[in-house]
Backbone as ProteinMPNN parsed JSONL, in Angstrom:
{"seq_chain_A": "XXXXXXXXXXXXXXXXXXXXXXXXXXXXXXXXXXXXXXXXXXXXXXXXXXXXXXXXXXXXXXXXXXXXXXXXXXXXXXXXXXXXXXXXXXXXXXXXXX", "coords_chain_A": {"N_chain_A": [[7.877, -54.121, 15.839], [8.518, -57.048, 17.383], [7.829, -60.154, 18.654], [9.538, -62.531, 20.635], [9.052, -66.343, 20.531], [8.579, -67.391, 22.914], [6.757, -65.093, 24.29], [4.893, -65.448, 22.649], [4.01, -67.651, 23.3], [2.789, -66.978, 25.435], [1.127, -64.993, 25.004], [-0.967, -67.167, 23.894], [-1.75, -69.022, 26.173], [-2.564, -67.134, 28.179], [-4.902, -65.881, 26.687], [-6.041, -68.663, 26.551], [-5.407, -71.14, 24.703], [-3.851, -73.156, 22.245], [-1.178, -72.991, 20.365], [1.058, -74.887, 18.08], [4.769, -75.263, 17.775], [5.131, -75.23, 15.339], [3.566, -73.777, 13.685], [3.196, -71.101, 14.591], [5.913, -69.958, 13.99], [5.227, -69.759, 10.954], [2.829, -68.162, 11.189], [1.966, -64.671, 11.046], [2.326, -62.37, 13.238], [3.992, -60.237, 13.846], [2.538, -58.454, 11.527], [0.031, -57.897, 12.043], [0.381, -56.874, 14.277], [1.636, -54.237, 14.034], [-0.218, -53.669, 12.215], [-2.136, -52.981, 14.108], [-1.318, -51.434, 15.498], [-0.472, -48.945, 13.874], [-3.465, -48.183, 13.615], [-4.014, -46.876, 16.082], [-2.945, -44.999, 16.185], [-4.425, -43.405, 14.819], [-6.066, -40.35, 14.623], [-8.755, -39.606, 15.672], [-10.19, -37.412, 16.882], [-13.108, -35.274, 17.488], [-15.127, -36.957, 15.74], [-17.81, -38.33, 15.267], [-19.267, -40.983, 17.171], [-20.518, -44.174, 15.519], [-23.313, -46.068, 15.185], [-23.852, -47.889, 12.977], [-22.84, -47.965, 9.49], [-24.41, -47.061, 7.468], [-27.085, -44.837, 7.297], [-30.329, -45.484, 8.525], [-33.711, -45.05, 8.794], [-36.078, -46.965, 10.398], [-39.453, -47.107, 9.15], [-41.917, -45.323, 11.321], [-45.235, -47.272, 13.747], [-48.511, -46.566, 14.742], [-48.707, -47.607, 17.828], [-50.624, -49.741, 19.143], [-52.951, -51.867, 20.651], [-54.547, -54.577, 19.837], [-56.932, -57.255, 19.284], [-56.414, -58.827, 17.451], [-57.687, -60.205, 15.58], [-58.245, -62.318, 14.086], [-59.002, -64.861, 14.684], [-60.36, -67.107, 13.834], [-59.085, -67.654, 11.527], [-56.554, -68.453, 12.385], [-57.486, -70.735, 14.174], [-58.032, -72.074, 12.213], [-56.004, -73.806, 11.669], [-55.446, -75.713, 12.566], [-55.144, -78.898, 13.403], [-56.571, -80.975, 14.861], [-59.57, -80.345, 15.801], [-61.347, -81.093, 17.69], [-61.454, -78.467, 19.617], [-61.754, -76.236, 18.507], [-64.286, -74.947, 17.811], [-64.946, -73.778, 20.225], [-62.996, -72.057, 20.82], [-60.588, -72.794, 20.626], [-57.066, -74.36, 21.21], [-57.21, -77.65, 20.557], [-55.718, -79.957, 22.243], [-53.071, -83.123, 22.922], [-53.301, -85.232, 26.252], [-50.465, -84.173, 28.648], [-49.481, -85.005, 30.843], [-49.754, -87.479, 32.631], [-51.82, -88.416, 35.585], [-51.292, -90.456, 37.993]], "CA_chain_A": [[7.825, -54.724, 17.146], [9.203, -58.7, 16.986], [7.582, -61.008, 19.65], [9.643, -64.007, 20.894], [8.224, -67.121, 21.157], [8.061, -67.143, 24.406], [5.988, -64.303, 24.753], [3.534, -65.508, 21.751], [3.241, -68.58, 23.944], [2.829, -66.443, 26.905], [-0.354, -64.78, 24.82], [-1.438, -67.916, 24.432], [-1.655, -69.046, 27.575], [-3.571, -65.928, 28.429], [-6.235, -66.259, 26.094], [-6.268, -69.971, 26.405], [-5.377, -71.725, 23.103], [-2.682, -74.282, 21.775], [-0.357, -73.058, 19.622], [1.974, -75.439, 18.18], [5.886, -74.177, 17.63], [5.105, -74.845, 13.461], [2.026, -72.893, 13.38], [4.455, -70.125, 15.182], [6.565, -69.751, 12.267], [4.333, -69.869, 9.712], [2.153, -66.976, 11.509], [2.669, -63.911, 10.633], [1.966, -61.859, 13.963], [3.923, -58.951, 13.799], [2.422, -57.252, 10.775], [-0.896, -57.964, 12.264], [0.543, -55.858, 15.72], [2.188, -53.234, 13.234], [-1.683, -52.948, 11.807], [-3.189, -52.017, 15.601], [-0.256, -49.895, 15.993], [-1.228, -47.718, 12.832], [-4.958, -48.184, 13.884], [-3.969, -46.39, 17.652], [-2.383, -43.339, 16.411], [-5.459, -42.546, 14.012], [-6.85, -39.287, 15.097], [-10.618, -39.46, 16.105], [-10.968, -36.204, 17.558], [-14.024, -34.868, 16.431], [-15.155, -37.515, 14.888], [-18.754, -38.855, 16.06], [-19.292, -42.477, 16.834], [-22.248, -44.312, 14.828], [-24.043, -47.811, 15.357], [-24.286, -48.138, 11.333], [-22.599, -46.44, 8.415], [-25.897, -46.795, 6.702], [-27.951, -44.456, 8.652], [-31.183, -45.716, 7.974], [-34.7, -44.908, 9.712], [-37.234, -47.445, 10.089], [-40.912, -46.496, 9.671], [-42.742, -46.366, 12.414], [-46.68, -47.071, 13.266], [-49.098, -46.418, 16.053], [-48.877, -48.378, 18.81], [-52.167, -50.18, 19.277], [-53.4, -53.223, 21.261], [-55.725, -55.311, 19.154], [-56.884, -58.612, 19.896], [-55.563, -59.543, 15.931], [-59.328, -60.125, 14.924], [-57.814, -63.449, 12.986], [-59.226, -65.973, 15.576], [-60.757, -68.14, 13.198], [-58.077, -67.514, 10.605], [-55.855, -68.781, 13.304], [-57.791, -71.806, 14.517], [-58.75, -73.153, 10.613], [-55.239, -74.613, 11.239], [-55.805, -76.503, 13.661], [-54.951, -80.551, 13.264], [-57.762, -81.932, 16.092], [-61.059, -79.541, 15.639], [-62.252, -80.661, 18.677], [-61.684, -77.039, 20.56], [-61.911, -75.097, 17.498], [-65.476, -74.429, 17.808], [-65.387, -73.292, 21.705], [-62.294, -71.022, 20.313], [-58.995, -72.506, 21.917], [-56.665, -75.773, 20.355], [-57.462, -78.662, 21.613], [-53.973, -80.527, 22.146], [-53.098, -84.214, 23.541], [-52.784, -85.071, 27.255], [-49.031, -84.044, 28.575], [-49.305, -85.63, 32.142], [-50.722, -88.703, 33.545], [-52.323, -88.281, 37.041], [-50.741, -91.146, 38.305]], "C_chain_A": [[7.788, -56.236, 16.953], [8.564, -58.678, 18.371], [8.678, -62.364, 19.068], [8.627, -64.921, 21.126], [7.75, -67.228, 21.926], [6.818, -66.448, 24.562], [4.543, -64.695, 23.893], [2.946, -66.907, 22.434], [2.74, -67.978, 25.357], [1.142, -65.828, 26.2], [-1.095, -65.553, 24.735], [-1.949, -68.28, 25.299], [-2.401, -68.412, 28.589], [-4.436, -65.987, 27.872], [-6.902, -67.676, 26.016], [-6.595, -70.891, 25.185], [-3.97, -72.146, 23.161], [-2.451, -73.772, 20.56], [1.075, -73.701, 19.12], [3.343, -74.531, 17.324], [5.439, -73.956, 16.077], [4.414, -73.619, 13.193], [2.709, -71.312, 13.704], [5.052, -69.747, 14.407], [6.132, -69.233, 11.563], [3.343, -67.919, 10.217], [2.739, -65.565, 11.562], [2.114, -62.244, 11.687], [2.57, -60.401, 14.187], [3.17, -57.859, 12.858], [1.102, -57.271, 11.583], [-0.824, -56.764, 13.92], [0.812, -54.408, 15.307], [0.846, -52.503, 12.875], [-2.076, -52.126, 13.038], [-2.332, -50.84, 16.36], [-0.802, -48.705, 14.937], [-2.627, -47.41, 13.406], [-4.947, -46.748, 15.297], [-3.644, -45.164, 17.601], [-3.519, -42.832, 15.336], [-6.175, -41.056, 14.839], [-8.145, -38.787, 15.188], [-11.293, -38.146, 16.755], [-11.969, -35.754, 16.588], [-15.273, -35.25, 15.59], [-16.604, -38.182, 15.622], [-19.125, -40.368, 16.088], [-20.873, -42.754, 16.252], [-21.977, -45.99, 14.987], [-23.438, -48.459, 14.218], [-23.493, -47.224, 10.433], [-23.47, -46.471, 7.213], [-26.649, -46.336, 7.77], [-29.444, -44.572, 7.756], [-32.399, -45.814, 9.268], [-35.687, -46.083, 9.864], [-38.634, -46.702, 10.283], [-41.579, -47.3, 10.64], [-44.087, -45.992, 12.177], [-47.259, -46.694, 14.819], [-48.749, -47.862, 17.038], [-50.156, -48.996, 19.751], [-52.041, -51.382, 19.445], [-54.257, -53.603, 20.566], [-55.972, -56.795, 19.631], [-56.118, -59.876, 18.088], [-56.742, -59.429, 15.295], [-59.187, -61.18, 13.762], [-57.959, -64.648, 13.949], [-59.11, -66.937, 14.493], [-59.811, -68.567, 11.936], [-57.143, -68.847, 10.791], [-55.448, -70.271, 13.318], [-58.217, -72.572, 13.495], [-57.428, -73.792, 10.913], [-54.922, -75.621, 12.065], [-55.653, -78.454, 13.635], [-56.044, -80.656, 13.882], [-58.503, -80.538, 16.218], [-61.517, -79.591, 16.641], [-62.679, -79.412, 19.415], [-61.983, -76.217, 19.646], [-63.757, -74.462, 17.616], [-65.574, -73.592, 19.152], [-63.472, -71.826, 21.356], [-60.484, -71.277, 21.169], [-58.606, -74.025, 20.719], [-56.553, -76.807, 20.967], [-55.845, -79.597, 21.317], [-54.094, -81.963, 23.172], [-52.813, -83.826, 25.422], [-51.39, -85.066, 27.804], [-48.945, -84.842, 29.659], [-50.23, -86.4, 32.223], [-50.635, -88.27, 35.186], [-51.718, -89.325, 37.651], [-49.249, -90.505, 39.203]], "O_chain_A": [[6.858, -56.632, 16.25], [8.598, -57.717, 19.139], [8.772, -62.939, 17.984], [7.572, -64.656, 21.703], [6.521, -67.218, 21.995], [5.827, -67.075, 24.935], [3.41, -64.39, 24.266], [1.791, -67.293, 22.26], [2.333, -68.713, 26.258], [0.101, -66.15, 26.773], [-2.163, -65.289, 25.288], [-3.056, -67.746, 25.366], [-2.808, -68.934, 29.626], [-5.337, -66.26, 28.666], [-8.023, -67.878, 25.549], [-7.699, -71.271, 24.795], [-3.097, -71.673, 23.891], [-3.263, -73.949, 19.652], [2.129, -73.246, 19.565], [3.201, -73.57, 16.567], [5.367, -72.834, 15.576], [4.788, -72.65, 12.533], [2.593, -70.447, 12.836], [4.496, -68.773, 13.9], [6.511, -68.087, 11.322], [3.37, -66.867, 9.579], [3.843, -65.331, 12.054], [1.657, -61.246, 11.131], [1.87, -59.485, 14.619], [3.108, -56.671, 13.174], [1.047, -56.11, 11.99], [-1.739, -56.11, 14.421], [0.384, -53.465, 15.972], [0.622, -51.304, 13.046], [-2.293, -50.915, 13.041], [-2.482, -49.951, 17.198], [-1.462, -47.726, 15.287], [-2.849, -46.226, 13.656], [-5.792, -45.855, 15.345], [-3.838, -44.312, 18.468], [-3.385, -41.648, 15.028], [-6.885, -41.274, 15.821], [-8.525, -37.678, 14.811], [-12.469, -37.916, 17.037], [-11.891, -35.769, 15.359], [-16.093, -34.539, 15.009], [-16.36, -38.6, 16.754], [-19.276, -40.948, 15.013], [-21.909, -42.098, 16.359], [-21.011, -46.752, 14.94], [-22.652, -49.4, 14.331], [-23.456, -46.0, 10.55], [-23.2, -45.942, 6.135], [-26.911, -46.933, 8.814], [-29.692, -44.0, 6.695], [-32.23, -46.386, 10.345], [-36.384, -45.936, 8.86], [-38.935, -45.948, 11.208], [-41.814, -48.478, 10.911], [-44.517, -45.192, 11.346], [-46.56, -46.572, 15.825], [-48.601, -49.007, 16.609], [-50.459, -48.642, 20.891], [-51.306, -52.096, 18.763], [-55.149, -52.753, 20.57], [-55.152, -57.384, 20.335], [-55.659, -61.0, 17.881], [-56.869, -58.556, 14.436], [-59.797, -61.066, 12.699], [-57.012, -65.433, 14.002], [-58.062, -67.515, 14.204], [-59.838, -69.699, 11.454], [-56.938, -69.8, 10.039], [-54.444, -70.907, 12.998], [-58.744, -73.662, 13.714], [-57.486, -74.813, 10.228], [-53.889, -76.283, 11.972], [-56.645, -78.999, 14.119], [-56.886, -80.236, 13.087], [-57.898, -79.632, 16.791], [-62.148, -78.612, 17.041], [-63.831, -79.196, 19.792], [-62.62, -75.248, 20.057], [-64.012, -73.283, 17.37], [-66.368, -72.652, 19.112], [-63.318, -70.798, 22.015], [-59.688, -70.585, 21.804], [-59.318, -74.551, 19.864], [-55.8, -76.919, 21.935], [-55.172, -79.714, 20.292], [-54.96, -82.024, 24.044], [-52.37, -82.778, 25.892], [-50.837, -86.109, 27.457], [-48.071, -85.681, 29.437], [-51.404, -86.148, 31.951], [-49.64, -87.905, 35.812], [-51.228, -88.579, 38.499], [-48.428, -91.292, 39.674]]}, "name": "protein", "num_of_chains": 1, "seq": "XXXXXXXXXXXXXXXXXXXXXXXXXXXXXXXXXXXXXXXXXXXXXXXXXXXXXXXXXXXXXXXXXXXXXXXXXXXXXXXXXXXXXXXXXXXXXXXXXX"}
C-alpha cells in the first residue's frame, strides 16, 4: 500500500505536525503501514488480554490505622525547636496582617 505525498501531508495535517517534502523521501512509511497491516490480521480469538506479561502478585498486609507512634522520631528533625516540645513544627510567618 504506497501513499502519495499528498495524502502523507494530508496525515499530517490531521495529526498536526510539519513535515518537510525531504524528510518525505527519506521516510520510510509504507513498510511501517505494511507492519499494522500484518499486526490486524493476527488472530486473537481466544486469547486473554493481560495488564503485564509478568504476572506478578504483590504482598499484601492488614489494613490498620495507626497514628505511626514516630512523633518524636519525626519532630528530632526539626530546624527551629521552638514547637517541638508542645508536639507540632514551628515554621516562619507566611502572611503579614497588613
Amino acid at each position: 500500500m504506497a501513499f502519495s505525498k499528498q495524502q502523507l501531508h494530508k496525515f499530517a495535517d490531521l495529526i498536526h505536525i510539519e513535515i518537510p517534502d525531504e524528510k518525505l523521501e527519506q521516510m520510510n512509511i509504507d513498510s511501517v503501514i505494511e507492519w499494522l497491516d500484518k499486526l490486524q490480521k493476527i488472530d486473537t480469538n481466544g486469547v486473554e488480554p493481560m495488564l503485564n506479561p509478568a504476572q506478578h502478585s504483590l504482598p499484601l498486609r492488614a489494613d490498620v490505622v495507626t497514628d505511626g507512634g514516630i512523633r518524636d522520631a519525626v519532630l528530632a528533625n526539626s530546624p527551629d525547636k521552638a514547637g517541638v516540645s508542645r508536639g507540632y513544627f514551628a515554621v516562619p510567618k507566611v502572611m503579614d496582617g497588613d
